[in-house]
N, C-alpha and C positions, 0 to 999 in steps of 0.2 A: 504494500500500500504506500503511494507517494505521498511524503510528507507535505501538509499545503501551507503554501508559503503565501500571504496578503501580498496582493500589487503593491511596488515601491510608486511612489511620487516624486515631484521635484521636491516639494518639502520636508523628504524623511530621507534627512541630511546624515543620521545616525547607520540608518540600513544601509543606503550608499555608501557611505563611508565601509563599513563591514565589510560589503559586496566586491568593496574596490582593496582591500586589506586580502581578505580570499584569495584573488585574484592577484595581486603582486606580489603580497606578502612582502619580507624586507628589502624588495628591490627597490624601494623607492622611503628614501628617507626622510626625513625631515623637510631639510631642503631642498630634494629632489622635488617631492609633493609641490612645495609653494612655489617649482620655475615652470611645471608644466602647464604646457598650452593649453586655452580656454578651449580651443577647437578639437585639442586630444580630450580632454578630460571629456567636453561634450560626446562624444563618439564611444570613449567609454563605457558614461554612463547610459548609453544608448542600448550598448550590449549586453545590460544587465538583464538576465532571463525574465523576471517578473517584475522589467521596469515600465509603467504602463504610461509616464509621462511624455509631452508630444515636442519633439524637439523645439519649436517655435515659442513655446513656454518658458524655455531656458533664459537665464540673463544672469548678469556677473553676477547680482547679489548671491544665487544660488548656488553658484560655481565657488563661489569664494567658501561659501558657508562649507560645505562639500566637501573643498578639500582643507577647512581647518580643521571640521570632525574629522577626515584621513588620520591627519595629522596625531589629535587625539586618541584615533583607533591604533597608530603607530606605536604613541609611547606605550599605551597602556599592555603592549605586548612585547615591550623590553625589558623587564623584569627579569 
C-alpha cells in the first residue's frame, strides 16, 4: 500500500525544503543553497512528485523563503 503523501504548495516552504534535502542531501551546502539560481531552484521544485503548485505562481519571495528553510533542513542534519 502506497504511502499518501498531501500535494506540496508554493507555501509549504518546510516540505520543499525536505523534498529538496532528499534529493541532494549534503551536496549543496550552506552556501551553495543561497548562490543557486532562481530558475534552477524553480525547475526543481517543479520536479517535486507531489508538487501541485503552477509554475506562474512562483516569485522571489517564495524562492527565497524555500531555500532559507533548505538551509535550515541542512543544518539541522549536521549533527
Amino acid at each position: 500500500m502506497a504511502h499518501y503523501e498531501p500535494p506540496i504548495n508554493w507555501g509549504d516552504y518546510e516540505d520543499i525544503a525536505l523534498k529538496l534535502y532528499e534529493r541532494f542531501g549534503d551536496d549543496f551546502t550552506e552556501s551553495k543553497i543561497y548562490r543557486i539560481r532562481f530558475t534552477e531552484l524553480l525547475d526543481w521544485v517543479m520536479e517535486i512528485p507531489n508538487f501541485e503548485g503552477k509554475r506562474e505562481d512562483s516569485n522571489e519571495g517564495h524562492l527565497e523563503m524555500i531555500q532559507s528553510s533548505w538551509v535550515y533542513e541542512w543544518r539541522d542534519n549536521q549533527s
